[in-house]
N, C-alpha and C positions, 0 to 999 in steps of 0.2 A: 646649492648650499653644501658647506663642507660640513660630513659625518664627525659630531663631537669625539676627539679620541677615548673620553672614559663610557659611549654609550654602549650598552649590554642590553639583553632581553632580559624583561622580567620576568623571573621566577615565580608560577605562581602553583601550588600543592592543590587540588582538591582532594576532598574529602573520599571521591571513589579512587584516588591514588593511594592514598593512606593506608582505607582499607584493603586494598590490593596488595600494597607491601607487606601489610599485617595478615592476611589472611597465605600469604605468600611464605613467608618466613614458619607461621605454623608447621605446612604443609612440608617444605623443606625441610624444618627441624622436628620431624615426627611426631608433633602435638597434636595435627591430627591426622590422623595415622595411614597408612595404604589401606583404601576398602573401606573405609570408614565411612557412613552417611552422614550428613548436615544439612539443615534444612537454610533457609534464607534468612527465618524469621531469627533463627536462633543465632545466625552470625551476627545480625544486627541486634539482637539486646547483649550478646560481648562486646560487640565494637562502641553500644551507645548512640547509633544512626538509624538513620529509617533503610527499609529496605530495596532504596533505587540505588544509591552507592556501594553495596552489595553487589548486588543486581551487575553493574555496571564490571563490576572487580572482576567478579565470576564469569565474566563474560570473556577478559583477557584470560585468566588462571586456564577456561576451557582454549582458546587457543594455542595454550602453550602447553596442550594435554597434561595438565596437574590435576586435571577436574572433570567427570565425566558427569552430564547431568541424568537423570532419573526421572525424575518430572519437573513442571513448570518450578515446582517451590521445593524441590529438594536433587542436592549432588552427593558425587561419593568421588573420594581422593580415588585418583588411577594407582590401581595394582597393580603389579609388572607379572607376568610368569618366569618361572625358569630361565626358558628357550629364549624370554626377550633382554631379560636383564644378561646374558649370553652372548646375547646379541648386541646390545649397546658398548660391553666391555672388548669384545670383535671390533668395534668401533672405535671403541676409546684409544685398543692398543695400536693401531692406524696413526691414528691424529696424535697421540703423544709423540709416539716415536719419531715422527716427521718433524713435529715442535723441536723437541729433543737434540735431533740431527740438526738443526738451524738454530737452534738458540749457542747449544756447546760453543759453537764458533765465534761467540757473543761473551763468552764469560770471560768476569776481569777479577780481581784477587777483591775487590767491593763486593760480587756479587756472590764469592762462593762465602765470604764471610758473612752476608748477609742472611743465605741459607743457615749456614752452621748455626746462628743466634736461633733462629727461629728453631731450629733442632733441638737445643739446646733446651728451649723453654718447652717445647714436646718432650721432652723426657725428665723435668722436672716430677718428683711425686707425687704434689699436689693438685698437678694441673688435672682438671676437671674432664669430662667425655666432649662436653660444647665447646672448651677452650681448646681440646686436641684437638678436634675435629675444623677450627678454625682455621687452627694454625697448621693442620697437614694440606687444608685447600691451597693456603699462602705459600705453603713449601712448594707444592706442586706447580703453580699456577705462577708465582714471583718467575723461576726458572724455567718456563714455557715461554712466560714475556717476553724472555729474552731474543725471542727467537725474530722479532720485531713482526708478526704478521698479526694484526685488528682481524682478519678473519678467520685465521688458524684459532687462533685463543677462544673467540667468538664461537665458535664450533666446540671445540673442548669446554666450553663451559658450560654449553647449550647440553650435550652429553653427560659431563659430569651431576646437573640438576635432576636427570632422568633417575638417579638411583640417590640423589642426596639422602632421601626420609631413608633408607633402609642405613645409608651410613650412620644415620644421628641412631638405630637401632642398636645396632652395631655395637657402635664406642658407647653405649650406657649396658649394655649389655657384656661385654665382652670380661674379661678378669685381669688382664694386663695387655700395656699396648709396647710390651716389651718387642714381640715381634714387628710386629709394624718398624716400630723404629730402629730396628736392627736392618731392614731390609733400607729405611730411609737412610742411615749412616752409610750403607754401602752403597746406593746412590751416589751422595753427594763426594764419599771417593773418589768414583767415575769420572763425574765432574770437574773435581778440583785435578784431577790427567788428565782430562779432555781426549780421555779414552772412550771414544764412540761405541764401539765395536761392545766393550761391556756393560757401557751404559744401557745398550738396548737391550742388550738380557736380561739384564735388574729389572728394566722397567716391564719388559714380560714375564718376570717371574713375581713381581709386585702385586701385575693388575692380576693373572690366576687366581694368588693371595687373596685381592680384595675383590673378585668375582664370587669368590668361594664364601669368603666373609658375610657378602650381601644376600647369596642364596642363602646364608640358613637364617638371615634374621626374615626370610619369606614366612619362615615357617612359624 
């Protein structure tokens, strides 16, 4: 029998995905917080479910160390130290810079313009600490793609999630992200030269920046 050309697999959402995304995004956007306890019962009267699809979330969230449990009916978001969130940016600056080095050779006058827009709306007045923070992942991340490697990217994002909740700390706490975006303009300089050599600077002298950033919102 010949396969129909419009056949696709159905899509189907449960209810312990939902909450997994939901209880995901909290975590990632500092709602609730590094160190913080939560019990099972109490996710499920915010989410509105019982507590097997809970249950079921928190089971992914703990393998993807977001979530360390305590006992059977209570967890607590993973807190970094110092030395680890140190140590993830030791990491980060690896894997960007490789990205970095393979994407440059990728950039076309679409994609440096593409960066610039999204710069652009980063440095807007009005824009908020959750819309920066959006849109500095997209800065970063857009121009890493380019690099064309599913697994390089995969790994840098897998890193980047490790200190998200202190970045969302961060940009609500911080008093301007005047610097940040002064060090992202001269980035995307680099860029638009397809000057390697400086680009990897910036991007080491970025992540320092934002190592330093994430340590004091530990505190």
């Amino acid at each position: 029998m010949i396969r129909p050309e419009t056949a696709s697999p159905i899509e189907f959402t449960s209810v312990a995905d939902i909450a997994y995304k939901r209880i995901r995004s909290w975590i990632l956007g500092s709602e609730l917080r590094p160190g913080g306890r939560v019990t099972i019962r109490s996710l499920a009267e915010w989410l509105g479910t019982s507590t097997t699809p809970v249950r079921e979330a928190l089971k992914r969230l703990q393998a993807e160390n977001l979530i360390v449990s305590i006992s059977r009916r209570e967890f607590a978001v993973m807190k970094l130290s110092h030395d680890q969130v140190e140590e993830i940016f030791q990491i980060r600056l690896r894997l960007e810079q490789l990205a970095a080095e393979w994407a440059i050779q990728r950039v076309s006058i679409d994609s440096v313009e593409h960066l610039e827009g999204l710069l652009r709306e980063m440095e807007q007045p009005t824009v908020t600490p959750q819309q920066w923070r959006v849109l500095n992942r997209h800065f970063h991340g857009d121009f890493y793609a380019l690099s064309d490697s599913e697994y390089l990217v995969d790994l840098i994002e897998s890193a980047w999630e490790r200190t998200e909740a202190y970045l969302a700390i961060y940009s609500v706490n911080v008093g301007s992200f005047s610097e940040a975006n002064e060090q992202h303009r001269s980035i995307l300089e680099s860029i638009r030269l397809r000057d390697l050599s400086g680009l990897q600077e910036k991007i080491h002298k970025h992540m320092l920046y934002t190592c330093a950033a994430v340590c004091s919102a530990l505190s």
